[in-house]
C-alpha positions in Angstrom: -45.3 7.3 50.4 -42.7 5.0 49.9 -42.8 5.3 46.0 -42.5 9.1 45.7 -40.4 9.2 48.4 -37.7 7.1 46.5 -38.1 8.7 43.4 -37.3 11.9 44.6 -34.1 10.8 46.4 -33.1 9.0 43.1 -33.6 12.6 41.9 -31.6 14.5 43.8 -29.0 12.1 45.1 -28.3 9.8 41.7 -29.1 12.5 39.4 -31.7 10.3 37.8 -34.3 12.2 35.8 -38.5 11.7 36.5 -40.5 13.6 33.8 -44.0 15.0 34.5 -45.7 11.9 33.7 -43.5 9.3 35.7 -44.5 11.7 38.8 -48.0 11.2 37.8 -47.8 7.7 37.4 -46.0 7.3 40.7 -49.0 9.3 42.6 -51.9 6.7 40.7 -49.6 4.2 41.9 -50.1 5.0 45.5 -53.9 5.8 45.3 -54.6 2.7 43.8 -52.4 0.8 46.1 -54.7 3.1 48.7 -58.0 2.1 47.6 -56.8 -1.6 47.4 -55.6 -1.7 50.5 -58.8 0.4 52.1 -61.3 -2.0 50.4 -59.2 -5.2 51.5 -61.1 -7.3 53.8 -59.0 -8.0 57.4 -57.1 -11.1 57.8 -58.4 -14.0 59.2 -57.2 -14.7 63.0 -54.6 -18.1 62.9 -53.4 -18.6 66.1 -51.0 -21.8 65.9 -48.9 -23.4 63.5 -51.5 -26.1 63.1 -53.8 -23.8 61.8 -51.1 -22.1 59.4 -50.7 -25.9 58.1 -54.0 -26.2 57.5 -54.3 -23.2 55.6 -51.3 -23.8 53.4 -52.3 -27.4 52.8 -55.4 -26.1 51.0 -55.8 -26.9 47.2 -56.5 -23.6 46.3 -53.3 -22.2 47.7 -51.6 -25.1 46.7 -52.6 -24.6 42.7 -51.5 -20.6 43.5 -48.2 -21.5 44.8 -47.4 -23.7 42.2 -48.4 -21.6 39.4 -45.9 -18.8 41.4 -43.7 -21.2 41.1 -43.7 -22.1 37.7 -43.4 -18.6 36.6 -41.0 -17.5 38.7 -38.7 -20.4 37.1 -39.4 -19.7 33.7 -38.6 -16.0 34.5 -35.4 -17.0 36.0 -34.1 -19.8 33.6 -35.7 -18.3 30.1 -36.5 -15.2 30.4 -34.0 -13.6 32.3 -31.2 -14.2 30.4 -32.3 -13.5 27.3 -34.7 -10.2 28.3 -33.7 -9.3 32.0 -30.6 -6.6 30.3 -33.3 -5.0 28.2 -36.8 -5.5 30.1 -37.6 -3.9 33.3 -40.0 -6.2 34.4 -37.9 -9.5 33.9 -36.0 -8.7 37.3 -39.0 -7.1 39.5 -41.3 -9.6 38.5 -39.3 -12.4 39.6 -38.6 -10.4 42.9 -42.3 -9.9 43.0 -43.7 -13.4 42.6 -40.8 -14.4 45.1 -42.4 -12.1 46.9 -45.7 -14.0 47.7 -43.6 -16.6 49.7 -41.3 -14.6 51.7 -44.6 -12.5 53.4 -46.3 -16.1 54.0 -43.1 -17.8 55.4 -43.0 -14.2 57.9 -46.5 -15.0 58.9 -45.9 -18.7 59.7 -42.9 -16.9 61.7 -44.9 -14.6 63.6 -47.5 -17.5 64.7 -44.3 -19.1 65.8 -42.3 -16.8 67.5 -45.4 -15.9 69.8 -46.1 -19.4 70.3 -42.3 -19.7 71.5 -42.9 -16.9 74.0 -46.3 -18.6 75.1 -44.4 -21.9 75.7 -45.3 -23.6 73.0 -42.7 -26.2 71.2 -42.8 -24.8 67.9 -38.6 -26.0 67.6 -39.8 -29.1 66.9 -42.8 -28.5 64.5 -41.7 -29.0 61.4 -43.2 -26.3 59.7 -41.2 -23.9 61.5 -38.2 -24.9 59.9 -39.9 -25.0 56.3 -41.1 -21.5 56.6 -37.4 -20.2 58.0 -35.6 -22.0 54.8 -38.2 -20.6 52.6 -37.8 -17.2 54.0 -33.9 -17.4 53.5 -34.5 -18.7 49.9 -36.7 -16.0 49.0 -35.1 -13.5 50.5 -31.8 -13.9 49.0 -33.0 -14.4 45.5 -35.3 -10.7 45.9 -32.0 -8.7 47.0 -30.2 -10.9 44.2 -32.5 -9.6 41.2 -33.5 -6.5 42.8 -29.6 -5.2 42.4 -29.2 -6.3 39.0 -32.4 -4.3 38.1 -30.9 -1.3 40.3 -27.8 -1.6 38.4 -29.3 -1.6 34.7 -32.2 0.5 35.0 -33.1 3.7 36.8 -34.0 3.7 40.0 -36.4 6.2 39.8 -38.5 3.2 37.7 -37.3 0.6 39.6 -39.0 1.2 42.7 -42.2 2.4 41.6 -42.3 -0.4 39.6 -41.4 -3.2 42.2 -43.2 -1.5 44.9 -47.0 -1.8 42.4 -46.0 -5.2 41.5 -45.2 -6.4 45.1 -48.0 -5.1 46.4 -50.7 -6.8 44.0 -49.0 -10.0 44.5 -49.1 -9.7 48.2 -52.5 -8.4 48.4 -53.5 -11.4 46.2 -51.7 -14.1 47.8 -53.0 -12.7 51.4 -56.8 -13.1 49.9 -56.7 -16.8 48.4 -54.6 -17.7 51.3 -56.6 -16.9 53.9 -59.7 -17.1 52.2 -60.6 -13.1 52.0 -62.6 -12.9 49.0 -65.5 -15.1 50.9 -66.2 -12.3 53.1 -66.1 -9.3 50.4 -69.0 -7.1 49.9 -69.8 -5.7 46.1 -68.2 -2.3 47.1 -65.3 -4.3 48.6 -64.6 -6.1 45.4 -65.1 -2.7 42.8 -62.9 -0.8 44.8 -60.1 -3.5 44.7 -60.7 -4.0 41.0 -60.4 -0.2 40.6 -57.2 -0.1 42.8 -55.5 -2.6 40.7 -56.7 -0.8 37.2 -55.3 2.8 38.6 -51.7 0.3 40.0 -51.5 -0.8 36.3 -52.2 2.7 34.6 -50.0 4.3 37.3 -47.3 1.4 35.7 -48.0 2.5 32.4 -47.1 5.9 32.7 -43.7 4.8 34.2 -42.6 2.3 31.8 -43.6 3.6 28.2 -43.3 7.8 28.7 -39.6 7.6 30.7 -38.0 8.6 28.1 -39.6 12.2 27.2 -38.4 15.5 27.9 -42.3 16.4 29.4 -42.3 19.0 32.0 -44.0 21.7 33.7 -41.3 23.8 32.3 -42.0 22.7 28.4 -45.9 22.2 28.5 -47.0 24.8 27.0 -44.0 24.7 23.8 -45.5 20.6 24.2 -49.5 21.1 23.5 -49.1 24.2 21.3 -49.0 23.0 17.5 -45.6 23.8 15.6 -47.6 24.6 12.0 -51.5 26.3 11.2 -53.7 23.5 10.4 -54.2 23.5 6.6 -57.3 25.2 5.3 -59.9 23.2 4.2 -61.5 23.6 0.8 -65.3 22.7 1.3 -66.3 25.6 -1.1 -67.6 24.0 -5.0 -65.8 27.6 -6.8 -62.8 28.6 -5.4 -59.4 30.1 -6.4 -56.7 28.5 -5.6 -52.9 30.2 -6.2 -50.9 27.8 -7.9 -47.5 30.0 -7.4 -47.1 31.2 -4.2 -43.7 31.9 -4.6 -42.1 34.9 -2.0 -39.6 34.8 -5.1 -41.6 35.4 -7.7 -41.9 39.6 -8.8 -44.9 41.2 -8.4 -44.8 42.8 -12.2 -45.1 38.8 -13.0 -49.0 37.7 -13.7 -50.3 35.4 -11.8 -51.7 32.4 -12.5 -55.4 31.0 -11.1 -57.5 27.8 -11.4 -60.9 27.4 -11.0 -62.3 24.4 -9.7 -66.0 23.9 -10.2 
């Protein structure tokens, strides 16, 4: 609920307009953040920090962090200044693929913080300290581009928007991290695919209809056509009026053509 939720209070307290379609968009949003989320498999159980080394040492996860990586640098150092003033995705994309290692470095923590309670001396591990700076890191630079997208674009967009894109890339690095996908069943894996094509229609109807005046109020003045359709002439002999004129007097002849 959090995406409806925000873009009604950027409604009523900013003042920020929502047309029919970015409402709509924000509900396909949610069910197919839903239905991704349902079909998800559960995570597998890691315990210790050894086992959270294990699993981050993995080549697969390795190749998806530094692909993350990559992108998340060219979006900061190329594409940002040149499209982040104009493109709402340049900002929230980088805050979203940030994303990916600030929920991983909080599950490293979690493993840690219980192993602390439990006795455990997870002070001197040294992943503990990896995951804490990358947390920091992370952290800082998704507040960082997430106000200069708050204070170019509308927020009503804004959090839709970063909220669907967030989500996938958590979902996703959740999955290859942990190895999800193994234990998927055929329903498991439409319904995830389906979630993520309703995320990225829900998207759609966000970013390319925000500017239109489309309402409940103006529907009906929208879908009803401003002119007759023109008649069609399908007939081998007919008489077409050449001057149709209001203007012209009625003592004037008229003039016909016949078409044969």
């Amino acid at each position: 609920f959090f995406v409806p939720f925000s873009a009604i209070l950027s409604s009523y307290l900013l003042g920020e307009r929502l047309n029919l379609l970015g409402k709509l968009g924000c509900m396909l949003s949610v069910v197919g953040t839903t239905v991704m989320v349902i079909h998800a498999p559960e995570d597998e159980e890691v315990t210790t920090l050894d086992e959270m080394t294990l699993k981050l040492r993995e080549p697969g996860f390795l190749a998806y962090a530094a692909i993350l990586l990559a992108v998340c640098l060219l979006l900061i150092f190329y594409l940002a200044p040149r499209y982040g003033q104009s493109n709402i995705l340049v900002y929230l994309t980088i805050c979203s693929v940030i994303g990916a290692f600030s929920v991983s470095s909080v599950k490293g923590l979690g493993i840690a913080i219980k192993g602390f309670f439990a006795g455990q001396p997870v002070l001197q591990h040294p992943l503990t300290w990896i995951l804490v700076i990358t947390l920091v890191a992370s952290i800082t630079t998704q507040i960082n581009y997430l106000n200069k997208s708050l204070d170019i674009f509308n927020t009503s967009l804004v959090f839709p928007i970063y909220y669907v894109l967030f989500t996938t890339i958590v979902i996703t690095t959740s999955i290859i991290l942990f190895k999800e996908w193994i234990t998927m069943t055929v329903v498991d894996i439409i319904g995830t695919v389906c979630g993520f094509l309703t995320i990225i229609l829900g998207v759609f109807l966000l970013h390319a209809f925000k500017d239109m005046d489309f309402s409940l109020g103006n529907l009906p003045q929208v879908l009803q056509s401003e002119e007759p359709a023109p008649a069609t002439q399908d007939d081998k002999n007919i008489l077409i009026d050449v001057n149709n004129d209001s203007t012209v007097p009625e003592d004037k002849p008229k003039v016909f053509m016949i078409y044969s």
